[in-house]
N, C-alpha and C positions, 0 to 999 in steps of 0.2 A: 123691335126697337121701342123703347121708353115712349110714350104717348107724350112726357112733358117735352124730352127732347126734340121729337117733331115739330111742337106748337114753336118752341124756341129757336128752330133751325127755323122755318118760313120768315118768323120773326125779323130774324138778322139776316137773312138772305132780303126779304123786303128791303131794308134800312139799304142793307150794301148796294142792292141793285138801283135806287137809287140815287146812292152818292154817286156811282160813276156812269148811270146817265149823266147825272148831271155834269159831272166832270166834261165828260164827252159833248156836250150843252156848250159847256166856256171853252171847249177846243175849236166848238163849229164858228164860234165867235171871232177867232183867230186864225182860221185856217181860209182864207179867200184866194189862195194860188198855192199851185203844186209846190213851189219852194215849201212853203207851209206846211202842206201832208207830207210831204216826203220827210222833213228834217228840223220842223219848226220853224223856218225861217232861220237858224243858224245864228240864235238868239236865246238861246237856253241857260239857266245860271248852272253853275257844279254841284251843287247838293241836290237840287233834284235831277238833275243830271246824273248822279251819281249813284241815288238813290233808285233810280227808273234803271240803269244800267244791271245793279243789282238783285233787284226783282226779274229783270230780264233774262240776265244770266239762270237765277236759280227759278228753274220750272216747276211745274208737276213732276218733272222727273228728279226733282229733291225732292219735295213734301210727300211723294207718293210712292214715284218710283224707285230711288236709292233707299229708301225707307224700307221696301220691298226686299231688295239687296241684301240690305243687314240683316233682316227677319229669315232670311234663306238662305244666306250664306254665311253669315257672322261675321265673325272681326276681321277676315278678309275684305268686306263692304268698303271700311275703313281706307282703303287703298285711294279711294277715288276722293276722299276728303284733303287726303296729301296731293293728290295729282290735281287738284280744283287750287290750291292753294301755291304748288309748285309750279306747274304746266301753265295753268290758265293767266296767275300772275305773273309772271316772265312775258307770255304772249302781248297782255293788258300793256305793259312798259314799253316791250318792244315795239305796239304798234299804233299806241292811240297815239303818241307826242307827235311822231312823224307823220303818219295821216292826217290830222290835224292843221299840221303846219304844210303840208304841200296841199293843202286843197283849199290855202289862201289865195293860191295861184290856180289851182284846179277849178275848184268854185263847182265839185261834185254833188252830189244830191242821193247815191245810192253809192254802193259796192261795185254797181255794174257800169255807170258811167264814171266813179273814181278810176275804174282800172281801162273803160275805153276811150277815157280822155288823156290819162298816163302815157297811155301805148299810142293814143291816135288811130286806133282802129275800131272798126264798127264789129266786127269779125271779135273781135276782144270782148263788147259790149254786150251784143248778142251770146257769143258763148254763153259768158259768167247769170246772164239773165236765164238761159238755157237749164244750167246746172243750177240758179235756183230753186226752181221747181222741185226740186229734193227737198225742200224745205215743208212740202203737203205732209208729209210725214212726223213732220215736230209740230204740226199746225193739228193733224189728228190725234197726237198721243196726248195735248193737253186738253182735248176739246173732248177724250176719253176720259181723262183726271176726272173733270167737273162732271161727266154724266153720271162715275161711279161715287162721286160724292152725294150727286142725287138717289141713288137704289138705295146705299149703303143707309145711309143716314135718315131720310128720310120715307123711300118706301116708293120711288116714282121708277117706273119701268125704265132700262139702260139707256133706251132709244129715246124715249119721250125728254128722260134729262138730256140725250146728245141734242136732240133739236131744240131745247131749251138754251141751253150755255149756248151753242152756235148762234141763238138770235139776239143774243146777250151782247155777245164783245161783235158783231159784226154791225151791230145798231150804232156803237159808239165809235169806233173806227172809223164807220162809213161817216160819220158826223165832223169828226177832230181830226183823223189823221195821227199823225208824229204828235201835235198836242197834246191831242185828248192821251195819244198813248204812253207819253212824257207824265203828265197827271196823274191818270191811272196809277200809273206804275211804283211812282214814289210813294201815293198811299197805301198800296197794296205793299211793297216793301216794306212798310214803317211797322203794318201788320205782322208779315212774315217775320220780323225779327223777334217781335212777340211771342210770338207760336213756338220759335228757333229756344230760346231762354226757357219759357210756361214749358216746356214738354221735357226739357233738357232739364231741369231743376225737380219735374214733375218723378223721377226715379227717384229722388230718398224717399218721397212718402209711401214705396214699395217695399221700402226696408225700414219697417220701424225704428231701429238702432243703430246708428253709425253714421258718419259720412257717407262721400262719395267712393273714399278708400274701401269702405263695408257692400258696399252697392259695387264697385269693379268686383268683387269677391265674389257676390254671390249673384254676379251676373256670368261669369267666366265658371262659374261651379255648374250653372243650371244650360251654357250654349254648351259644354264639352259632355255635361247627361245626353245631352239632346243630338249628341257627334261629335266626337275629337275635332273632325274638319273646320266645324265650325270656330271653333278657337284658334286656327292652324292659320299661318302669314299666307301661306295659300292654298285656296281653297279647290281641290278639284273639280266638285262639281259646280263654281260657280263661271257663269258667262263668258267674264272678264277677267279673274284675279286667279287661274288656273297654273300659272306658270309664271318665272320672270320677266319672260320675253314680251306676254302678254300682259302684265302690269307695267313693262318702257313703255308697251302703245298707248296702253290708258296714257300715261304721263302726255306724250306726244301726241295725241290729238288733244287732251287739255287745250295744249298750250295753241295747239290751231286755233280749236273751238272761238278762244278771243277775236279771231277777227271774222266772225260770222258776221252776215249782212245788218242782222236785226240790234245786232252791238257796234258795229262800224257805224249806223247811223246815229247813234247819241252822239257818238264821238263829234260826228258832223252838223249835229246840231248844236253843239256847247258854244257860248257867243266868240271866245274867246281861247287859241291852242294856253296862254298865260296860266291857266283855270285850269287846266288839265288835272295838276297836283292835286288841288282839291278835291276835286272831282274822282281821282283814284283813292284816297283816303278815304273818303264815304263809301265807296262802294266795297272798299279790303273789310273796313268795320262792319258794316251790314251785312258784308259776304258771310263772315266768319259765324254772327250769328246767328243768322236761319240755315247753315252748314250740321246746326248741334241739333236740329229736328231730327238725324238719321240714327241720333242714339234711341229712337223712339222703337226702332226694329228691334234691338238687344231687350230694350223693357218688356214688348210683348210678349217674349219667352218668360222673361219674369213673374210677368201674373199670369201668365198660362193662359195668353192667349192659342187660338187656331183660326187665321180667318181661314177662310174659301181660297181663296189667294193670295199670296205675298202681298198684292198692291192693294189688298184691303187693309192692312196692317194697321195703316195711321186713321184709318176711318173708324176701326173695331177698340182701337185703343185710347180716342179722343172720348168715345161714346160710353166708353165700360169705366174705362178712369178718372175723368171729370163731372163735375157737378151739371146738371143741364144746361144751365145757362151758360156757363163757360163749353162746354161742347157746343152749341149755338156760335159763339164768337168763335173757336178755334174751326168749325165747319167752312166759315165763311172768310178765314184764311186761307185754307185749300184751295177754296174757287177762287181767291186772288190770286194763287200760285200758275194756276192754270193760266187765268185771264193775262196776269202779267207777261207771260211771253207770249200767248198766242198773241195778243192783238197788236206787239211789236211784229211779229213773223206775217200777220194779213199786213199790215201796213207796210212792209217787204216785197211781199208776193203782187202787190197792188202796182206798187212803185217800177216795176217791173216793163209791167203792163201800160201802165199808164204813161208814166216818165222813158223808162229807157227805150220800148220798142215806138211806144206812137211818135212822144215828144222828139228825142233823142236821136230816134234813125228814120223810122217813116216820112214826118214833116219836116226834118233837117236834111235827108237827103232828095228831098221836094216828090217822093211819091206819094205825100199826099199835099196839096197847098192850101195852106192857111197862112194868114197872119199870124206875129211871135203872139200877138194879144189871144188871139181865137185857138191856136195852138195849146197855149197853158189854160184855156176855158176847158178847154173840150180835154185836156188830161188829167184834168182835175175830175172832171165828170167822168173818164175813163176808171180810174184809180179809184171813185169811191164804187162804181157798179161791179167792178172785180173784187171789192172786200167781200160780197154776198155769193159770187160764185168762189170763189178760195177755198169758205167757209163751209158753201155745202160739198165740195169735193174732197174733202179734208175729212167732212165727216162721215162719206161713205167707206176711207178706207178704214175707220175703225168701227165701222157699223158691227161689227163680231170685235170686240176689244184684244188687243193685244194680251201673250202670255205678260211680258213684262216691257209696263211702259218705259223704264229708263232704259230698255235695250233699244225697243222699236226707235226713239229719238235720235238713236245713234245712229239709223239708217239715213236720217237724211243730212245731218250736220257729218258723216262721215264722207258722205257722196259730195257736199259743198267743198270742204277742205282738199279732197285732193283733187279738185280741179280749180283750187283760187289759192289758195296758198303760195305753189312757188312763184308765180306772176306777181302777185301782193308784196311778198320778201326781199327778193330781188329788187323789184323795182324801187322797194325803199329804200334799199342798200346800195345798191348798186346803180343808180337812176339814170347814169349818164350810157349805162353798155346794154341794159334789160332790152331788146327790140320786141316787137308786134309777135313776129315768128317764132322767138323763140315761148312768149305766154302762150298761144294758141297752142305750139306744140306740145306744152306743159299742162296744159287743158285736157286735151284730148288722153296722152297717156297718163297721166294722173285719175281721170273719172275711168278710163276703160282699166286701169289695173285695179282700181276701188272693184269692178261689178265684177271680175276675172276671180279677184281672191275671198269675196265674201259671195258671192253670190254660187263661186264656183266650187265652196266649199273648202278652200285650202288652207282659212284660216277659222278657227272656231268664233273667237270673240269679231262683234263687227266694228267694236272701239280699234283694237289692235288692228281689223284691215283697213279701216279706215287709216290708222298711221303710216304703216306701210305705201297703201298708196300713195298718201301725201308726201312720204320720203320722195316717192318714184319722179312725183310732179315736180318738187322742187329739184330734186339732181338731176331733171334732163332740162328746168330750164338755168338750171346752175353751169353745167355743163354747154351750154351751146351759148350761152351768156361770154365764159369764159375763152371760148374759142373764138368769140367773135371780136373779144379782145385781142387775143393771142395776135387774130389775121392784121387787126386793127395797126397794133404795134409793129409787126414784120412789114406792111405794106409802107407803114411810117418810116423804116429806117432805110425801106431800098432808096425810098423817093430820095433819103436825105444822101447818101452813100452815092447817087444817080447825082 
């Protein structure tokens, strides 16, 4: 690697790493009770609300891993830009406005007590905090992003960068909470849109002559040299986008993915459900463009790139096709990528721990007794001493890095969805018939048909078992929802007929 590059990555990794200390600094400022780490106080404005949403949504497994995708599978990758834009904005519509607005009344603080205060059960609570814990898995795959942006770029052994970034975003989490990770987030988005444009604009200067119509040309000339597949709407050998059946599921867990924990909680921090509108307009704009980083997998074939692996791709192509000092700034984009969803997903896995089993069910259902004062001290204190273990067991499961990060992340947001989705859906929809039993039940077979069909091999992509399950969870608690109408209405008409 370039010696000036180096000098210039420490550079901007200096600068960056202490803006969001500091950031994390003005979070610890504002975060004095768990209302505050869990959600901000539920006082957020919509731009950066929107903006933090956005960064949140788009991980490592955009800047690195889908990036990856394209460089190895090609213009089938593209699939998942339709399904981020179809799936997940349909999800984002259907579920922030009405979240939002019933937890005026709820007065939740996570995912897990939205849905065990809905339902009224602790059994609810517990589950979905349960099925969290899949979330180690998205918390590894970016905290793997940033260690290989350390080897790649700069030359520091895989490990050494993993325990670097882990002390990184678990310093500022542990400090801010939702704040700091509100903060974060927007700036690291403001970046990634940068990166999204700078990389996407950065292929005509691969082609000397021509627009972007000249550059589709002889992008499409040099992926179909390199294998027809590659140019083909699907791709056999790739993960995901092998079949149609297997690009519905992409679609379909999309549109889950939106109500993942670590995205439900902005939603619940935004001050006001009024502000929502805004709030999704910033984040469709911002979506869209750190979305256009993934054209960066097509360029690398262009100049003939080879990393070592697909998930070097954006690292071998920031470094070989930009000037150093702009590879310094785009390097330190990446680690925002990363940092922006982990340290939403620790301040999830925190809230957990802290909020839903101590606060929530422990001290509420008086097996431990404190006062409500001494209760929120002490889960406040719980919640930031679990940012540090999160962090380091996150990073032991990618202490050997994954083949491909944007797959591994789908092992744990696939394991979340089919065991909260149809409880979530239902109950928004349907508010007044959704019972206790029939979520639990919708828990249970929804996560055991997730590990049955992906685990059990039955389905290739673990996007598409992840959908599948999630079908499974919402039709049975669709179905026992509906029966429990049916009785509801039959027992109504004997009484009236009696």
């Amino acid at each position: 690697m370039n010696q000036q590059v180096i000098i210039y990555v420490w550079v901007a990794l200096a600068i960056y790493i202490a803006i969001v200390l500091y950031l994390g600094y003005l979070g610890s400022k504002k975060t004095t009770s768990i209302k505050d780490f869990t959600i901000g106080g539920g006082k957020l404005g919509p731009y950066v609300t929107g903006l933090a949403f956005a960064a949140t949504f788009f991980s490592a497994a955009t800047v690195v891993g889908y990036v990856g995708w394209a460089y190895a599978w090609g213009y089938s990758a593209l699939w998942v830009f339709l399904a981020i834009f179809g799936g997940s904005t349909l999800g984002v519509l259907t579920f922030a406005r009405k979240a939002r607005e019933a937890n005026i009344t709820l007065k939740a603080q996570s995912l897990a007590d939205w849905l065990g205060e809905f339902y009224g059960s602790d059994f609810v609570r517990l589950g979905t905090a349960l099925i969290l814990i899949f979330n180690l898995f998205y918390v590894g795959a970016q905290l793997s992003a940033g260690a290989y942006m350390f080897n790649v770029l700069i030359g520091l052994p895989y490990n050494v960068g993993l325990a670097l970034i882990t002390i990184i975003v678990t310093s500022y989490v542990f400090a801010g909470g939702t704040v700091a990770d509100v903060y974060t987030d927007a700036f690291q988005a403001v970046l990634m849109v940068l990166m999204g444009i700078t990389v996407f604009v950065s292929g005509l200067f691969l082609i000397p002559e021509g627009g972007f119509g000249t550059l589709f040309n002889e992008t499409t000339r040099v992926l179909h040299q390199a294998g027809p597949e590659l140019t083909a709407v699907l791709n056999p050998q790739s993960a995901h986008f092998y079949a149609v059946s297997a690009v519905v599921g992409v679609f379909i867990i999309e549109y889950a993915f939106a109500a993942q924990p670590q995205l439900f909680n902005k939603v619940l921090a935004l001050r006001s459900a009024s502000e929502l509108r805004k709030m999704i307009i910033t984040y469709l704009i911002a979506a869209f463009l750190i979305m256009l980083v993934i054209f960066t997998g097509f360029y690398a074939r262009v100049f003939g790139l080879a990393p070592k692996a697909p998930d070097h791709t954006i690292y071998e192509y920031v470094a070989r096709v930009f000037p150093p000092i702009v590879s310094a700034l785009l390097a330190m984009v990446i680690l925002s990528a990363a940092l922006s969803t982990t340290d939403g997903l620790i301040v999830v896995l925190s809230t957990v721990v802290g909020y839903d089993i101590f606060r929530k069910f422990l001290v509420r259902r008086g097996i431990i007794k404190l006062s409500p004062e001494e209760a929120d001290k002490k889960a406040l204190q719980i919640s930031r001493i679990t940012t540090g273990l999160v962090g380091l067991i996150a990073a032991l499961l990618v202490v050997k890095p994954p083949a491909f990060l944007g797959t591994f992340i789908w092992i744990g947001i696939s394991g979340i969805a089919s065991g909260t989705l149809g409880p979530l859906i239902i109950g928004l929809f349907m508010p007044k018939r959704a019972t206790a039993k029939a979520a639990i039940t919708s828990m249970i077979c929804g996560v055991s048909a997730y590990l049955i069909i992906y685990f059990g091999h039955l389905e290739k992509s673990v996007m598409a078992s992840g959908a599948w399950a999630t079908l499974i969870g919402v039709a049975v608690m669709l179905v026992m929802t509906l029966a429990r109408a049916e009785k509801i209405d039959t027992d109504h008409k004997t009484t009236v007929k009696n």
